[in-house]
N, C-alpha and C positions, 0 to 999 in steps of 0.2 A: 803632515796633513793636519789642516784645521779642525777639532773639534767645533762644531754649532755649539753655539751659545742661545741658552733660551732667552726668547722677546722678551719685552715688557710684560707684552699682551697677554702670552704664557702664561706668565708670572702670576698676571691677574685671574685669568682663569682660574687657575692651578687653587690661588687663594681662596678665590669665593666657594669653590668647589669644597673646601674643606670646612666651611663655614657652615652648621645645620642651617636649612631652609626654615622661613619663619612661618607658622602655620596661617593657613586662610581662613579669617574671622567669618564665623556663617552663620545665616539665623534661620536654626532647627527647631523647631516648633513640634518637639518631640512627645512623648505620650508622659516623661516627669513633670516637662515644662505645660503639658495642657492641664494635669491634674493641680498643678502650682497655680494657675490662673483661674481655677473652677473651686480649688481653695478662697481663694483672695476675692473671687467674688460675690462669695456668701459671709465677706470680711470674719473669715477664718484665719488671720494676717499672719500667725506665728508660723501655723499649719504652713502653710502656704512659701513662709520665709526659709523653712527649715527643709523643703523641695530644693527650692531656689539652689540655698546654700550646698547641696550636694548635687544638684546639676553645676555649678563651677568649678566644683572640685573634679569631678569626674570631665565635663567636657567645657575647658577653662574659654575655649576659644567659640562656642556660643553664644551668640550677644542678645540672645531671647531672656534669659534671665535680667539681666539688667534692666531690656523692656517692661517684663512685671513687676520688677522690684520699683518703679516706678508709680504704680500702679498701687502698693503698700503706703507709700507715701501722699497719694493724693487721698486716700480714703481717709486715713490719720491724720492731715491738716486739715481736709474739708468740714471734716465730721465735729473735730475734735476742738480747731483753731486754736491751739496751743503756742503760744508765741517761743516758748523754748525748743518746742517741736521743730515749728519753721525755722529759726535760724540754725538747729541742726540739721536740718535736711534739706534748706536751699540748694548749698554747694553740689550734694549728687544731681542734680538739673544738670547744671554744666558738663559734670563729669560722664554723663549718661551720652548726653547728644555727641560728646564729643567719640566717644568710645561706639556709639552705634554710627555713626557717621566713616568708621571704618571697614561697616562692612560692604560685602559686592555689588556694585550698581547693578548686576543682572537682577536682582531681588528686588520683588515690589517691596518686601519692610522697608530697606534701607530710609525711605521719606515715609514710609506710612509711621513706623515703629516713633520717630522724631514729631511725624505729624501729630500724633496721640499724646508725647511728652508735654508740647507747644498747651494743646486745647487744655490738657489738665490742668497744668501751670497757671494758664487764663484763670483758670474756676476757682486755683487756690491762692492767685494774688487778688481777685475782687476779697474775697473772706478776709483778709490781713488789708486790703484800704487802701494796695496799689493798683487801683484803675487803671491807669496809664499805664505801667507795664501790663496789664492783663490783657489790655485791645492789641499792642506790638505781639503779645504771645498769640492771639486768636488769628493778626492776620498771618503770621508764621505756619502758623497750623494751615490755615484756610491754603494759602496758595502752595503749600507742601502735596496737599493731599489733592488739590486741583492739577498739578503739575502728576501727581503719582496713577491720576485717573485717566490723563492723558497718555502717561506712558503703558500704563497695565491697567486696561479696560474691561478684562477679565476677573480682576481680584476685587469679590464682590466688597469685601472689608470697605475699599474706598467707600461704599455706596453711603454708608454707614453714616461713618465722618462729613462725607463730603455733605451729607443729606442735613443731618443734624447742622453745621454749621449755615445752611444754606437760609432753613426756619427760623434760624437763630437772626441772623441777619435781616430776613425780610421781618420783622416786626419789631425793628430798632422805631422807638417815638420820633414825631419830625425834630423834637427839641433836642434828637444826638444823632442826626443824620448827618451831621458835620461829619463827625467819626465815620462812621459808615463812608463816606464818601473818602476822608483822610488815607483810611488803610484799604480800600481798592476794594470791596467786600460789594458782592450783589447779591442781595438776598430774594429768595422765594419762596414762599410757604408749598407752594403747588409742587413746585419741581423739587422739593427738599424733602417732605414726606413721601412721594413718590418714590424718589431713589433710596429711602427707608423701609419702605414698604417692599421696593427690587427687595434690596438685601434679605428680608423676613422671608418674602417668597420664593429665596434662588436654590434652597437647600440643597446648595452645597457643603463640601466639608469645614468651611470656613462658616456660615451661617450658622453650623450646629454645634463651632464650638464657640462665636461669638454673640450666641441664641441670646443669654440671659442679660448682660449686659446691654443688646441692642433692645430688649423689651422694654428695660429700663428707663432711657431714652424715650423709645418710640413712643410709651405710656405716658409720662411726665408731656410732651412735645400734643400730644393728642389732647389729652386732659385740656391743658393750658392755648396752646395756638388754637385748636381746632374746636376749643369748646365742645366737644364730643365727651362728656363725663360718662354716659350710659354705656359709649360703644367702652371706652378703656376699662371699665367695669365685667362686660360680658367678655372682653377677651381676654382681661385676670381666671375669670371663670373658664375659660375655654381651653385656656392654657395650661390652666392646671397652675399656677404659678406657687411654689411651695415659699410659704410666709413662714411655717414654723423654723426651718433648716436655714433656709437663707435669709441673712438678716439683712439682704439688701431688700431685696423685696418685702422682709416685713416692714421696712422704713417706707418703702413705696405707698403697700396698701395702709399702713398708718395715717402717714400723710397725705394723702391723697384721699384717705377716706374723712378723716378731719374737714379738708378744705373741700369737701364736697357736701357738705351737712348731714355726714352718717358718723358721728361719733361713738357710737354705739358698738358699731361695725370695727373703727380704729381701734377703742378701749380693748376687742375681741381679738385682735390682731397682735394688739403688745401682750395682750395676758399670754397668750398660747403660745410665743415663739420662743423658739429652747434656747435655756438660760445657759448651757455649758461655756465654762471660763474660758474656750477652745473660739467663741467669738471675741472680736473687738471690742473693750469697754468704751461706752460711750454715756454722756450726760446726755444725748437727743431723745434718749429713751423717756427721761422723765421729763422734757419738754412737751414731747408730745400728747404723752400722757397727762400731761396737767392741764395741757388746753383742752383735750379732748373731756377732761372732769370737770373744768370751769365749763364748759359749755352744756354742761348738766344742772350746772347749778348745784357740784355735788361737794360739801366739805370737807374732801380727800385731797381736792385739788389743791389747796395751797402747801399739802406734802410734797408735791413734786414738782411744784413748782420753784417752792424757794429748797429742796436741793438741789433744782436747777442750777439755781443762782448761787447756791454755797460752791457750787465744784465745777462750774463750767467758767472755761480759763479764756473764753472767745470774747467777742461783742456783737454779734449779731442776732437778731431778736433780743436782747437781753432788756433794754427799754421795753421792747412791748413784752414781754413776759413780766418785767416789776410794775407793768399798766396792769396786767391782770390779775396781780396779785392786790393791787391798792381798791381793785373793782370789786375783788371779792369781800375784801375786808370792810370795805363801804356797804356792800349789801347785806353783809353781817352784822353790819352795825356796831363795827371797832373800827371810829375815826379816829384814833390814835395810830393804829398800826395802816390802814389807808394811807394817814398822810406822811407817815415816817418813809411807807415803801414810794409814794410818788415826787417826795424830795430825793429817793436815792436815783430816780430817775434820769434827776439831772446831772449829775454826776457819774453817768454807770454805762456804761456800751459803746455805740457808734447811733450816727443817724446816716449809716450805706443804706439800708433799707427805707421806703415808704411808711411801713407800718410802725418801725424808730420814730423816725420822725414826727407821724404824728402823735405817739406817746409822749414826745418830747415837747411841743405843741402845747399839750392837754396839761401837761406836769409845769407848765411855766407861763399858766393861767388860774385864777382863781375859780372857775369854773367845774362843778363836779354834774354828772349827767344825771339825768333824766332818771330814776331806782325801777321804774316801772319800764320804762324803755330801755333802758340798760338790762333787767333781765329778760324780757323780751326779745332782745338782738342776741344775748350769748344759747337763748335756748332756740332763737329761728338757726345763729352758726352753728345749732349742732343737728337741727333734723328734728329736733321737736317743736313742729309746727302746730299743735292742737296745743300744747302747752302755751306758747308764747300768742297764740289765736287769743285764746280763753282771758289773757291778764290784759289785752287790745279791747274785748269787746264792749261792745257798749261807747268809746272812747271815738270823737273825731279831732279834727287840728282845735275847734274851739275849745276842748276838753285841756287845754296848755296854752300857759302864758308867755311863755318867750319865745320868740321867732324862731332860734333854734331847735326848741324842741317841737314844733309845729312840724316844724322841716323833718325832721326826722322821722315823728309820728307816720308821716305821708310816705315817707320812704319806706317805712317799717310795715306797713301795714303793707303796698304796694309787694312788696318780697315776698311777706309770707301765702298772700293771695300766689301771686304768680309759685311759689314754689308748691303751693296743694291743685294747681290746674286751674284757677278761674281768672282765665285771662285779660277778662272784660274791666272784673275790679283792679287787677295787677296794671291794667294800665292806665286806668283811671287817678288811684290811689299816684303812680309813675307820674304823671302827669301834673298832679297838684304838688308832686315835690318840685319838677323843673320850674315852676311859675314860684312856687315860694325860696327857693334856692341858686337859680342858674346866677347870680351875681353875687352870693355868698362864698365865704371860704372852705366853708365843709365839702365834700365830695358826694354830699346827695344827689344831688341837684344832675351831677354826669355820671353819676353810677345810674339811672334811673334811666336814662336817655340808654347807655350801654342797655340794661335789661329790656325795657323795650326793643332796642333793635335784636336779641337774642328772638323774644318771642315771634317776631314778624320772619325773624331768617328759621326759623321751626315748622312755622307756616309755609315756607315757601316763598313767601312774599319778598323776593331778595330787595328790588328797589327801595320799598317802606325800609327795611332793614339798614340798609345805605345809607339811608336820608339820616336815621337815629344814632347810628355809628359817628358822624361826622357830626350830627349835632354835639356828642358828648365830647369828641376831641375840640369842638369852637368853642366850648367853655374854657375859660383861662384862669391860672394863679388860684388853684385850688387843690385841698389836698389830695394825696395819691392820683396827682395829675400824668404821671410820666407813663405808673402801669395802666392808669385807666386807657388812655392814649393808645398802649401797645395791643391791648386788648379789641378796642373800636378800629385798630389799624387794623390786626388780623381777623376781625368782621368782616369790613370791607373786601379786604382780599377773598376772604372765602366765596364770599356772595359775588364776586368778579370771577372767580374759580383763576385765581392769579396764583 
């Protein structure tokens, strides 16, 4: 009698059977890994690292950790722009996407978690000067998270992303609508805040624990697109937003309270928030604090600003902070140390930015400004309007001889009028800069026409508003031409409710 002889098939069976099954990679968005991310967002980063690093240990095959360790890494290049930084931390990018891209298509992360890598990448190759890779990272992201909104309609998180990149996109200048149009990107301010505002309002569980981070966003986006400085201001208030503990948000209401002419409010903002080593070190801190002293007029400021410049390892702003270190020293009346710091000008930073640029401009002209309108503009950018009124008065365009400074006069006066409420003279004063400016190079001339159209879209008057918006983008080949542009772009839109 025959014995059976086992098949092949057996055989295999029998093999795999003996082999342990390989665990299913999941992303648990568990109560170590929300505390690790509520760490990391108050750029608590060790805190935060040292979660991380024992949720792998204990559950190896969650790929939520890697998602925030992500998250350490764009805070620290962004913040920091450390060139030794980046090239140690490029490689985890790859190694990240490639590693969350194994886990289960049923999961909305699986594209959202990759979506979030994509956008941050974008933010932290403009800072280091790769452009072009940064647009290939944004449309990665964009059509990730468009793709992930289509399949899970429900996970408000998309709303977020999708939203933000949406505003993002609708107020690209016409002079890079190339791009826009290259990487497939349609942008709308309307439907982008909207679906930012969904997410804020959906409180769900996902809202309340990507609350802080989405505020961040939504404030910056509001400020900037929607010209709305009062509303992003009352709902910091409303919010309760804690600036001492989180030090993202005190980077927010710092900066944001700077570029809104309450320096006052900023300087209040750096002094109070807690100094514990258990934050992120960062040189932003005495950037901001140093503009926000320059713009007082106060002689603290060239303290932090040129520690600015001894320890921050980036290039961006760094021109325009050695401009306002050579302005100070000019009003001080040490031309020696003005012109030593606006020779280092040429030689020091990047010109990615606008405001580079045109320190760079100014530092490779023999031209030094106006002492009386020079401190007149650093105390209207800080909110001292009666101060910078008072050194104005008396004073019209005949009161100055060079065309330039006439042009400015006009502008200057115009600002500080319109920023104490007398609109009549704000546009009047607006008005004598466009005639003596609209075919010069300075950016009076269309920042004048913008503000105008701000006061008429105030009014209500959307049409008049429209007309001044587009005036300011028909001026050409003038400085800080691209943000003026994206600015009167996202005018327009608003007053079209597009």
């Amino acid at each position: 009698m025959n014995r059976m002889r086992p098949t092949w098939l057996a055989v295999f069976l029998l093999a795999l059977l003996s082999v342990p099954a390989r665990a299913q990679k999941v992303f648990d968005f568990n109560d170590r890994c929300r505390q690790a991310y509520h760490e990391i967002i108050q750029l608590k980063l060790s805190n935060g690292q040292q979660l991380l690093n024992a949720e792998k240990a204990q559950h190896p095959n969650n790929l939520i950790p890697y998602f925030l360790e992500n998250y350490i890494d764009f805070f620290t290049l962004f913040f920091n722009e450390d060139p030794q930084e980046y090239k140690k931390r490029l490689p985890n990018r790859e190694a990240r996407l490639e590693l969350l891209g194994e886990g289960p298509e049923s999961s909305p992360f699986l594209l959202f978690t990759r979506s979030v890598i994509h956008f941050q990448w974008a933010a932290v190759r403009i800072k280091f000067g790769n452009n072009w890779d940064a647009g290939w990272e944004f449309r990665r992201s964009y059509l990730q998270i468009k793709k992930n909104l289509a399949a899970f309609p429900e996970f408000t998180p998309n709303l977020l992303y999708a939203g933000a990149m949406q505003v993002a996109a609708g107020t690209i200048p016409e002079g890079y609508k190339w791009l826009s149009n290259l990487l497939g990107i349609n942008g709308s301010i309307k439907k982008g805040m909207d679906r930012m505002h969904s997410f804020l309002k959906s409180g769900d569980e996902w809202m309340a624990l990507f609350q802080d981070e989405a505020l961040f966003y939504y404030c910056y986006l509001r400020f900037y697109i929607m010209n709305d400085k009062e509303g992003v201001f009352d709902l910091i208030e409303k919010k309760q937003l804690d600036m001492v503990n989180n030090h993202l948000f005190a980077y927010l209401g710092a900066n944001l309270g700077r570029n809104s002419q309450q320096s006052a409010f900023a300087e209040k903002v750096l002094l109070n928030r807690n100094n514990s080593p258990e934050y992120m070190v960062s040189t932003v801190w005495d950037m901001e604090m140093g503009y926000a002293k320059v713009q007082h007029l106060d002689p603290a400021a060239a303290l932090y600003l040129e520690r600015f410049i001894a320890t921050f390892k980036g290039r961006f702003y760094v021109k325009d902070v050695l401009q306002k270190l050579s302005w100070f020293y000019y009003l001080q009346g040490d031309y020696a140390k003005a012109k030593a710091y606006r020779q280092k000008i040429l030689t020091s930073g990047s010109t990615d930015t606008e405001a580079d640029k045109q320190a760079q401009k100014e530092a490779g002209s023999n031209h030094w400004p106006n002492k009386l309108l020079l401190q007149a503009r650093l105390l209207n950018d800080g909110g001292y309007y009666r101060q910078a009124l008072a050194l104005l008065h008396g004073k019209n365009t005949g009161s100055f001889s060079l065309p330039e400074d006439k042009l400015e006069f006009a502008y200057r006066a115009g600002r500080l009028y319109d920023d104490v409420a007398n609109d009549s003279l704000a546009i009047s004063f607006y008005k004598q800069a466009i005639t003596l400016g609209e075919q010069r190079k300075e950016h009076f001339a269309a920042r004048a026409a913008l503000q105008i159209g701000f006061i008429y879209e105030k009014r209500g008057e959307k049409q008049n508003a429209i007309s001044w918006f587009e005036r300011c983008m028909s001026m050409k080949d003038h400085d800080f031409k691209n943000s003026l542009d994206q600015r009167a772009k996202a005018g327009v839109a608003r007053c079209k409710n597009e």
